[in-house]
mmCIF file as gemmi writes it, N, C-alpha and C atoms, coordinates in Angstrom:
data_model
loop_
_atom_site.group_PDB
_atom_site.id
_atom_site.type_symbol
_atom_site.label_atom_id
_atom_site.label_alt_id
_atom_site.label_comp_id
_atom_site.label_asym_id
_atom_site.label_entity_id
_atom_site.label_seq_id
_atom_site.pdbx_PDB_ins_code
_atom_site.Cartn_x
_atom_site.Cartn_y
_atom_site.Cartn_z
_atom_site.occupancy
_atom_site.B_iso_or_equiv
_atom_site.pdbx_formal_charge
_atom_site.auth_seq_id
_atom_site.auth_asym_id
_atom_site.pdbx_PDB_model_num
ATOM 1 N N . UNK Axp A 1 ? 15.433 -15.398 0.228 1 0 ? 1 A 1
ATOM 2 C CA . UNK Axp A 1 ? 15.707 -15.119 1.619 1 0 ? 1 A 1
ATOM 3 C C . UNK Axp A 1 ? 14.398 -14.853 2.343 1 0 ? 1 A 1
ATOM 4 N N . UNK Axp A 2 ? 14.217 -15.649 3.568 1 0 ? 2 A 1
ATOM 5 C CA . UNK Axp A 2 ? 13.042 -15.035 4.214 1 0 ? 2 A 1
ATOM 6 C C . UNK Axp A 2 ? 13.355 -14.007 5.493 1 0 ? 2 A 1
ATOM 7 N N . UNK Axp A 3 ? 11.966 -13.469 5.192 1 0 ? 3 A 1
ATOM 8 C CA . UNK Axp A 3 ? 11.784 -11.999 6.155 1 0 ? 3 A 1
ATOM 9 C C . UNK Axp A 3 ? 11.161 -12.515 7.005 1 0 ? 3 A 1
ATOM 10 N N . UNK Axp A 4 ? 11.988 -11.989 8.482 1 0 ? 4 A 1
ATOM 11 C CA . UNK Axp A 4 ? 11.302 -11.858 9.741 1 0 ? 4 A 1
ATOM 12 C C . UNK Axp A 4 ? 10.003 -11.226 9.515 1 0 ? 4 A 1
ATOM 13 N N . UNK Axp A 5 ? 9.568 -10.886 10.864 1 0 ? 5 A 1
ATOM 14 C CA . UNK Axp A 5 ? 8.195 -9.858 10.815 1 0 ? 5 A 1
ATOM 15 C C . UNK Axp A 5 ? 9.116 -8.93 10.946 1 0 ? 5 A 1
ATOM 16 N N . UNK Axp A 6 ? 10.497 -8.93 11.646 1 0 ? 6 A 1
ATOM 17 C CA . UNK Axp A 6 ? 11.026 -7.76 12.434 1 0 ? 6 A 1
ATOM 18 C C . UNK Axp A 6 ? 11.204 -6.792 10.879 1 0 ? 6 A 1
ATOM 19 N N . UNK Axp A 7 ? 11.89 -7.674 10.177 1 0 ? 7 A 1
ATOM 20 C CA . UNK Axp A 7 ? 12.601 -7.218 8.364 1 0 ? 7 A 1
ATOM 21 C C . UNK Axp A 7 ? 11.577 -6.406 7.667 1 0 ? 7 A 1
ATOM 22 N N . UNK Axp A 8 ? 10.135 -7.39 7.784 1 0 ? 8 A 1
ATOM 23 C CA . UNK Axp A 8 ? 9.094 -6.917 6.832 1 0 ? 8 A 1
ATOM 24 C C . UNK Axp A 8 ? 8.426 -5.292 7.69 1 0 ? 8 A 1
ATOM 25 N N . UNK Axp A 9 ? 8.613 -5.479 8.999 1 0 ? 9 A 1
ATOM 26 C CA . UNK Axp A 9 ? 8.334 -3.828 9.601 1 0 ? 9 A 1
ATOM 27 C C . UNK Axp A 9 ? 9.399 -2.912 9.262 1 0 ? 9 A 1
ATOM 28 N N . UNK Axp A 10 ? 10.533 -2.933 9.46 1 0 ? 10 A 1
ATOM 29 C CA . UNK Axp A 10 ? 11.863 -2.19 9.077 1 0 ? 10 A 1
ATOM 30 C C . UNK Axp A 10 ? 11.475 -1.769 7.635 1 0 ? 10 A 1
ATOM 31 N N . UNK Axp A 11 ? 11.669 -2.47 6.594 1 0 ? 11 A 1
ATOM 32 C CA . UNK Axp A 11 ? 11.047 -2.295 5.404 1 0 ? 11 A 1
ATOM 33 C C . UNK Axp A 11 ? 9.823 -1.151 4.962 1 0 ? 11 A 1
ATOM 34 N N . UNK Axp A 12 ? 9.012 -1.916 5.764 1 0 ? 12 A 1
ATOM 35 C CA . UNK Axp A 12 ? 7.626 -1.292 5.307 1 0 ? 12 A 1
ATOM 36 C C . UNK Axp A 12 ? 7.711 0.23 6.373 1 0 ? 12 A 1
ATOM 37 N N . UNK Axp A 13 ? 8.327 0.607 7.294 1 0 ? 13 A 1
ATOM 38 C CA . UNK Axp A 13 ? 8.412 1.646 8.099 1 0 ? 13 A 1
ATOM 39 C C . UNK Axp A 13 ? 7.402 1.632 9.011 1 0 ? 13 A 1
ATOM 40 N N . UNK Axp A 14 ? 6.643 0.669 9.869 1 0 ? 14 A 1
ATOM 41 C CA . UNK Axp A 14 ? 6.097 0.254 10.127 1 0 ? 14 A 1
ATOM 42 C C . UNK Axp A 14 ? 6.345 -0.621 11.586 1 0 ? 14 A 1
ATOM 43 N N . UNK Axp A 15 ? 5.612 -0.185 12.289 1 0 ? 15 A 1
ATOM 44 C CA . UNK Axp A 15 ? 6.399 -1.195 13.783 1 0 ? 15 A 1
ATOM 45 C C . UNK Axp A 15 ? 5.853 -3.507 13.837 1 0 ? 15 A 1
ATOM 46 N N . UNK Axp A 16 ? 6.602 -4.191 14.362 1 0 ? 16 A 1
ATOM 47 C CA . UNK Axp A 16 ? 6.296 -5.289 14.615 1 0 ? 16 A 1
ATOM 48 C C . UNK Axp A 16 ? 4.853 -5.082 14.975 1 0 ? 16 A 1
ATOM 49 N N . UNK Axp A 17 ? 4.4 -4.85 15.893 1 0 ? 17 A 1
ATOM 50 C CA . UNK Axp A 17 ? 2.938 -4.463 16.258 1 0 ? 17 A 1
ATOM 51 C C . UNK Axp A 17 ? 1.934 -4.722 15.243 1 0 ? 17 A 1
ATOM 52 N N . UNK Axp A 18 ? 2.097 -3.03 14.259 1 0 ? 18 A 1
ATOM 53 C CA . UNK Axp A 18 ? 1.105 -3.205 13.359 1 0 ? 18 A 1
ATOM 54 C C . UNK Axp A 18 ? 1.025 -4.354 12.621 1 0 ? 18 A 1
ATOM 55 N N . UNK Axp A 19 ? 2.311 -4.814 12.328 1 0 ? 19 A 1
ATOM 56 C CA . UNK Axp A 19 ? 1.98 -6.17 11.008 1 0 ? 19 A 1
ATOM 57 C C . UNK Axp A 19 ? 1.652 -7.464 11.786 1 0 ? 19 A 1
ATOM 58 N N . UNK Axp A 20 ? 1.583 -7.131 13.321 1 0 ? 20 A 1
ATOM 59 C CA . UNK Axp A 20 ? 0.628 -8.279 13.846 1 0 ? 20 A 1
ATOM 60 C C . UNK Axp A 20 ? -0.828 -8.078 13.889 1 0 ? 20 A 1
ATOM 61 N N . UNK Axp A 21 ? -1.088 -6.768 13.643 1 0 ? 21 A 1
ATOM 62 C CA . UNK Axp A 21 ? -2.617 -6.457 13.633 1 0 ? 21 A 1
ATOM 63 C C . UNK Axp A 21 ? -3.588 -6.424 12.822 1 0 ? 21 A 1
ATOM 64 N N . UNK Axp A 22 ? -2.104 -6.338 11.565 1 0 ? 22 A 1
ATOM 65 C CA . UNK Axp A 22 ? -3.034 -6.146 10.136 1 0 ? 22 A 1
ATOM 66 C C . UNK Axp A 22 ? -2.965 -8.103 10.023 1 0 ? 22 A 1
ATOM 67 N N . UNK Axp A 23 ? -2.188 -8.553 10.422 1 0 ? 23 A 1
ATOM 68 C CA . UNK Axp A 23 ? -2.231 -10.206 10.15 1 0 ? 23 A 1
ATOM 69 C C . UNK Axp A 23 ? -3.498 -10.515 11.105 1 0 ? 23 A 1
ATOM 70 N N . UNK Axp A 24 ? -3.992 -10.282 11.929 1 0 ? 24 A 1
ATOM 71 C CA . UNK Axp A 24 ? -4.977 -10.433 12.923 1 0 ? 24 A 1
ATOM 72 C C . UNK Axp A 24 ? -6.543 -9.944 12.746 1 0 ? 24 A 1
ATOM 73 N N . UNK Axp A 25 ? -6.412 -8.756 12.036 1 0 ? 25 A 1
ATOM 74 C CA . UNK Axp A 25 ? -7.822 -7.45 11.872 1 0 ? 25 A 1
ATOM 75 C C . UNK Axp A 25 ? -7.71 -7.661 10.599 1 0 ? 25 A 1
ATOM 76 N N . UNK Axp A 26 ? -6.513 -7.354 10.079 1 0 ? 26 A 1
ATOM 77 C CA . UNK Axp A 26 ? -6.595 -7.323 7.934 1 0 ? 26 A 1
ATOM 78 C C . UNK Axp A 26 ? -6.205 -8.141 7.596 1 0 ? 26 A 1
ATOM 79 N N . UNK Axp A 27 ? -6.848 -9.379 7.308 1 0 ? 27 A 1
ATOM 80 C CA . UNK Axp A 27 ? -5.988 -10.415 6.954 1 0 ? 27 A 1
ATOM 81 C C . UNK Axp A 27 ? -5.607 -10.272 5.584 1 0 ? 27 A 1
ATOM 82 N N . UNK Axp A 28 ? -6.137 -9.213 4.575 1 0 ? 28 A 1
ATOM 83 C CA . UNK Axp A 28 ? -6.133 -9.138 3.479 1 0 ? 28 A 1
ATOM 84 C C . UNK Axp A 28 ? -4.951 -8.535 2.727 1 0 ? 28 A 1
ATOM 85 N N . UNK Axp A 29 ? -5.044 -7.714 3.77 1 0 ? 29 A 1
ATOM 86 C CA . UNK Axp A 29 ? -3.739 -6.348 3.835 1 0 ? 29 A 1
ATOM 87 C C . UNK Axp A 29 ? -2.466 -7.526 3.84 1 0 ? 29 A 1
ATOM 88 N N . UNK Axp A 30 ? -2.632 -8.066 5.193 1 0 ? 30 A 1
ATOM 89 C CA . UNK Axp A 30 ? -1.294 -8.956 5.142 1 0 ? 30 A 1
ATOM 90 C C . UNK Axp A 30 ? -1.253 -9.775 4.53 1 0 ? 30 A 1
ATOM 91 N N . UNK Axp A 31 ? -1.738 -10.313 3.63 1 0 ? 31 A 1
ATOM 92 C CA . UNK Axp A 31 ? -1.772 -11.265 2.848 1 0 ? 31 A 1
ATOM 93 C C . UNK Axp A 31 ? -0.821 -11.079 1.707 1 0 ? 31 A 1
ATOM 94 N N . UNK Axp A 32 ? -1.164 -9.637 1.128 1 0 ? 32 A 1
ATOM 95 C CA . UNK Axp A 32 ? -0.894 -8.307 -0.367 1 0 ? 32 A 1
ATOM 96 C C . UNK Axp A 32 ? 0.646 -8.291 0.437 1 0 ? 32 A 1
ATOM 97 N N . UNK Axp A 33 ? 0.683 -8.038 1.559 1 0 ? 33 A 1
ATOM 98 C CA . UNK Axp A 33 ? 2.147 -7.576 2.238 1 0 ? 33 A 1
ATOM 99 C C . UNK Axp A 33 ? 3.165 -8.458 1.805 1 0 ? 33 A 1
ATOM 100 N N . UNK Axp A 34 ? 2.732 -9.999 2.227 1 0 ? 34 A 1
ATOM 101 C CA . UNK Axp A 34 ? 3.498 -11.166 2.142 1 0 ? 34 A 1
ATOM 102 C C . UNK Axp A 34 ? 4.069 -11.239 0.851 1 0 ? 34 A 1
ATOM 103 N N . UNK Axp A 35 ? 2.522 -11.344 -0.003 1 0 ? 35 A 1
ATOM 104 C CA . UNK Axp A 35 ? 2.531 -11.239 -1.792 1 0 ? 35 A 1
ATOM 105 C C . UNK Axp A 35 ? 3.563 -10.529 -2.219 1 0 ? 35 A 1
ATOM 106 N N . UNK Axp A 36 ? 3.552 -9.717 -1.56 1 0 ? 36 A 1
ATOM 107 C CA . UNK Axp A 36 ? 4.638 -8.316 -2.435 1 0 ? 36 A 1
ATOM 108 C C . UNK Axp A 36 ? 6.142 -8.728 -1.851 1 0 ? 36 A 1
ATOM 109 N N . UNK Axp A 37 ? 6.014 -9.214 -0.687 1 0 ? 37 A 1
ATOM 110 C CA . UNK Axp A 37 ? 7.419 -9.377 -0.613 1 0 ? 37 A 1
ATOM 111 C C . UNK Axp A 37 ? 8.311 -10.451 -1.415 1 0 ? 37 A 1
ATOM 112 N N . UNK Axp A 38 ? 6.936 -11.62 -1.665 1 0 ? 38 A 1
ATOM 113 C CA . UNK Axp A 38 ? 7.139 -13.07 -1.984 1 0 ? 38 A 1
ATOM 114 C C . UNK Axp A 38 ? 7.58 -12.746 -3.663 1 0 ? 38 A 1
ATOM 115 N N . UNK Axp A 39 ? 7.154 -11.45 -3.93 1 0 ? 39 A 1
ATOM 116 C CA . UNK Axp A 39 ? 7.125 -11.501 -5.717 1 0 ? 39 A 1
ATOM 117 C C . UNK Axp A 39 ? 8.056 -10.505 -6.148 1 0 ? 39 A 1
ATOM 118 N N . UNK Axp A 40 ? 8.973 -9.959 -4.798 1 0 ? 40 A 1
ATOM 119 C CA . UNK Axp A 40 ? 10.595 -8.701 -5.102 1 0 ? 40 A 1
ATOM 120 C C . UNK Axp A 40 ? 11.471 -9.96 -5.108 1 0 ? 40 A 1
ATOM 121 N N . UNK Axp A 41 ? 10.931 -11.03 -3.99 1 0 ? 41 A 1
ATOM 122 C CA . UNK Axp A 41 ? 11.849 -12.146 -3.947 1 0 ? 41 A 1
ATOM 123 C C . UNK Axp A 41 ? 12.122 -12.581 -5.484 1 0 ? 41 A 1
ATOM 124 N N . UNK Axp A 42 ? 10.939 -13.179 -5.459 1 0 ? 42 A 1
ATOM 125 C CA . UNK Axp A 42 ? 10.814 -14.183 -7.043 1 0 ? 42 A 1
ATOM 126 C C . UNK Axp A 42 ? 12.114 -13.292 -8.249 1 0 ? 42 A 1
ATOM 127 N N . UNK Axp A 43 ? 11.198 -12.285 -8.306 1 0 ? 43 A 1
ATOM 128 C CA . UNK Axp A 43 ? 11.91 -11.009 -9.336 1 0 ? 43 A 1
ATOM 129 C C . UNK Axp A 43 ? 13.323 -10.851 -9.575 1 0 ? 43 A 1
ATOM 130 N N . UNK Axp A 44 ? 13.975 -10.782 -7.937 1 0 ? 44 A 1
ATOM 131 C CA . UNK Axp A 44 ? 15.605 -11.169 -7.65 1 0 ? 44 A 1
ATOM 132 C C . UNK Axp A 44 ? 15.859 -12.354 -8.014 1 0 ? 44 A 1
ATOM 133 N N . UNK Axp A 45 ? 15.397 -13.386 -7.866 1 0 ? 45 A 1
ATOM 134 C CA . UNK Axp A 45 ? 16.301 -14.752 -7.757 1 0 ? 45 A 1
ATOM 135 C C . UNK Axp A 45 ? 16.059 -15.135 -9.416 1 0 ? 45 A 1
ATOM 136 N N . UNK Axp A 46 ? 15.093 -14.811 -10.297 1 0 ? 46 A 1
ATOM 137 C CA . UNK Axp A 46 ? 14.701 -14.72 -11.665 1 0 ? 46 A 1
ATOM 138 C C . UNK Axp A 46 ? 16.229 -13.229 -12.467 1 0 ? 46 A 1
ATOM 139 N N . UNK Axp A 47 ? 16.43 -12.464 -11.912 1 0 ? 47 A 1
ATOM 140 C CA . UNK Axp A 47 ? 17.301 -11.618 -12.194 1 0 ? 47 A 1
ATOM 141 C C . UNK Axp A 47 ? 18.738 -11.941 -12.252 1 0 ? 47 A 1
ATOM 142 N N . UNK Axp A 48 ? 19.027 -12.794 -10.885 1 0 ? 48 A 1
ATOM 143 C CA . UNK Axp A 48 ? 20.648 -13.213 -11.123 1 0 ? 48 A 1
ATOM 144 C C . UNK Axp A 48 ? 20.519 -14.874 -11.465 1 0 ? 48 A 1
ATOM 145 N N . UNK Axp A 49 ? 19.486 -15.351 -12.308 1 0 ? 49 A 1
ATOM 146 C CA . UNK Axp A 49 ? 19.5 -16.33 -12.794 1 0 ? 49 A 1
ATOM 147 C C . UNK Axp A 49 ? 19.849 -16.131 -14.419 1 0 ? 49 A 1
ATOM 148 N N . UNK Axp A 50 ? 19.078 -15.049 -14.418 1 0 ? 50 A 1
ATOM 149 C CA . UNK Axp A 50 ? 19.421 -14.226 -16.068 1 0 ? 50 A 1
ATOM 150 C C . UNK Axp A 50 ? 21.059 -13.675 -16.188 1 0 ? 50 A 1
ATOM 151 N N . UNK Axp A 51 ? 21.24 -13.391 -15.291 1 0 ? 51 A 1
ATOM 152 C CA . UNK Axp A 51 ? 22.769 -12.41 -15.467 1 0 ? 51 A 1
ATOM 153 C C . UNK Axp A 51 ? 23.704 -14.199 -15.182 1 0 ? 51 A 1
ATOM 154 N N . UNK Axp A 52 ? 23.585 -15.072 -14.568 1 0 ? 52 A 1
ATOM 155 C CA . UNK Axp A 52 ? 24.244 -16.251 -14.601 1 0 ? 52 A 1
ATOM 156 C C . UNK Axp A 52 ? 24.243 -17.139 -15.866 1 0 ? 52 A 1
ATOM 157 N N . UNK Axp A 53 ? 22.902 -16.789 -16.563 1 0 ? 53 A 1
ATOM 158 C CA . UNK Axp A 53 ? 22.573 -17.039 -17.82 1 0 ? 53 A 1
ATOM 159 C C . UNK Axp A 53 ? 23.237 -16.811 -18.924 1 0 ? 53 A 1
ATOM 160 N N . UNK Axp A 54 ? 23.385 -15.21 -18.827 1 0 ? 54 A 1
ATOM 161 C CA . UNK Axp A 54 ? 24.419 -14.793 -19.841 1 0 ? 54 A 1
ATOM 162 C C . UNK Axp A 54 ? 25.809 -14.941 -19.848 1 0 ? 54 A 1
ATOM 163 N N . UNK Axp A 55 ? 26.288 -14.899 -18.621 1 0 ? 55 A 1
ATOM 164 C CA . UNK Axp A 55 ? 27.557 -15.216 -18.135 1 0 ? 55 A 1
ATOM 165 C C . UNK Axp A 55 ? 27.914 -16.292 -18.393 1 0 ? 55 A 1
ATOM 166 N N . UNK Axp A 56 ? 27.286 -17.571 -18.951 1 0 ? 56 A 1
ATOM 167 C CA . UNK Axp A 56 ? 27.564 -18.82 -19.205 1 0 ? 56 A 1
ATOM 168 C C . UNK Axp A 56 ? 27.752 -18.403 -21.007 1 0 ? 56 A 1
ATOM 169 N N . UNK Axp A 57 ? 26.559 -17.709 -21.513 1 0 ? 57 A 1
ATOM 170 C CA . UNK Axp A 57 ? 26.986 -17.678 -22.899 1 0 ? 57 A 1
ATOM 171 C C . UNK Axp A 57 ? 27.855 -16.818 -23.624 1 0 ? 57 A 1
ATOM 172 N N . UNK Axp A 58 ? 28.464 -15.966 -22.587 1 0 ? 58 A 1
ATOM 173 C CA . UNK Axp A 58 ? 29.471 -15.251 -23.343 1 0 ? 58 A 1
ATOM 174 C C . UNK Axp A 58 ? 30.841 -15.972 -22.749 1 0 ? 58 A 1
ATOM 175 N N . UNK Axp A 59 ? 30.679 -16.98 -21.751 1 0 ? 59 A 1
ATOM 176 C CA . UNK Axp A 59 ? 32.054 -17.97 -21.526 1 0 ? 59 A 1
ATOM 177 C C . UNK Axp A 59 ? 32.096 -18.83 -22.754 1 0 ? 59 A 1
ATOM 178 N N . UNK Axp A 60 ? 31.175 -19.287 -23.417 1 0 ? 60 A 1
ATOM 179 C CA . UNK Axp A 60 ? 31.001 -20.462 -24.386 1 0 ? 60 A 1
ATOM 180 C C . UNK Axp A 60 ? 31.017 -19.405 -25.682 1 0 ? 60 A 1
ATOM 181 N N . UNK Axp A 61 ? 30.45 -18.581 -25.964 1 0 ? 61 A 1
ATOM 182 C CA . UNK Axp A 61 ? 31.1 -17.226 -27.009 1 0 ? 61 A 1
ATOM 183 C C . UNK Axp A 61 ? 32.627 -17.12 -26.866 1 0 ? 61 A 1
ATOM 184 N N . UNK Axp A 62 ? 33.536 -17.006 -26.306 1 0 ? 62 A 1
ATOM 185 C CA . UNK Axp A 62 ? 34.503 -17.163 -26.488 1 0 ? 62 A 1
ATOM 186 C C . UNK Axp A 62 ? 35.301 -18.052 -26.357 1 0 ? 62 A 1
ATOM 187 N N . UNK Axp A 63 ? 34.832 -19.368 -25.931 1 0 ? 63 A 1
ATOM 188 C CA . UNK Axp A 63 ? 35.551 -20.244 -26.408 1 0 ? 63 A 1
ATOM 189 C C . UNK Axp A 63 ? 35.531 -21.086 -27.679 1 0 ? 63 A 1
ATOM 190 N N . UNK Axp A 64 ? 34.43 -19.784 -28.598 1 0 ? 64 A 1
ATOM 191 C CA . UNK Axp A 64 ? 34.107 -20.395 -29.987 1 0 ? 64 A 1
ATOM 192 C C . UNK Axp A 64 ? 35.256 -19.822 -31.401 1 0 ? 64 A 1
């Protein structure tokens, strides 16, 4: 799922503003920001790929 700026300020507790400033003044900062959001993403969609994973082998476990 992608994050607004509005999402990634809500989140971070943080107003729209600043994460235009740190994208503007810190590009570094926002960079780590993006990173981090880009890699809770990854983490989730890797998580209910695993739980869909297992859910397939305990359907085929019992139909053994």
């Amino acid at each position: 799922m992608k994050l607004t700026q509005q999402d990634m300020a809500r989140i971070l507790e943080v107003t729209q503003i600043t994460l235009r400033n740190w994208r503007k003044n810190k590009s570094a900062l926002y960079e780590i920001v993006l990173k981090g959001f880009a890699f809770e993403d990854v983490v989730k969609k890797s998580k209910q790929n695993y739980e869909e994973l297992q859910d397939l082998e305990d359907s085929f476990k019992k139909q053994i």
